[in-house]
C-alpha positions, -999 to +999 in steps of 0.1 A: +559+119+430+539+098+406+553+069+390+555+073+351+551+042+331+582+048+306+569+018+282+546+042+272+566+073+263+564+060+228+528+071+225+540+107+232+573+110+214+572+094+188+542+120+177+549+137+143+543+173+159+573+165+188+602+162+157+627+193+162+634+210+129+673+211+125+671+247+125+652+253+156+674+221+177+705+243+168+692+275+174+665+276+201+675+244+215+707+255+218+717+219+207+753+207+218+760+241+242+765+227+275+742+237+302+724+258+278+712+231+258+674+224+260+669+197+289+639+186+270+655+166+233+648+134+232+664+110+208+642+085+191+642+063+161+625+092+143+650+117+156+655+146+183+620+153+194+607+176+223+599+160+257+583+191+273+549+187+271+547+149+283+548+129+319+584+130+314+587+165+323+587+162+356+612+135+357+636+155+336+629+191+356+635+172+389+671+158+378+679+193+364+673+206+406+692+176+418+720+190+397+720+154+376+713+166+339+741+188+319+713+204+298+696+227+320+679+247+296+642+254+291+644+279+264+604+276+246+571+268+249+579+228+236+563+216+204+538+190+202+502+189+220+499+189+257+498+150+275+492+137+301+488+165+326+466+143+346+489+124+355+511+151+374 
């Protein structure tokens, strides 16, 4: 497994394009339901934001196998531009 810098995650969520609507966190997220809640929100200064399409992914899909996360879902394509897929 590659090591991911996590000073860095900044660059990638704190993007304008990662910010989850209220509607869609609640909705498609499946915000606050238990193991059906989106593994990928994020909570940043700016707000929930999606994590799935940064080097972070990874990290979070291998604690969901290990059984370590709650949320466990993965219920949409993710919002913001692809990163840092050459790192992984």
């Amino acid at each position: 497994m590659h090591a991911i810098d996590l000073r860095n995650m900044s660059i990638f969520l704190l993007e304008d394009d990662r910010k989850i609507p209220k509607e869609h966190l609640h909705s498609m997220c499946k915000f606050k339901c238990g193991a059906n809640t989106c593994r990928y929100i994020a909570l940043t200064v700016k707000g929930y934001v999606c994590s799935k399409k940064t080097p972070i992914k990874k990290v979070i899909d291998k604690r969901v196998e290990e059984k370590k996360s709650n949320a466990c879902g993965d219920n949409c394509y993710g919002l913001g531009k692809e990163k840092g897929r050459e790192n992984g």
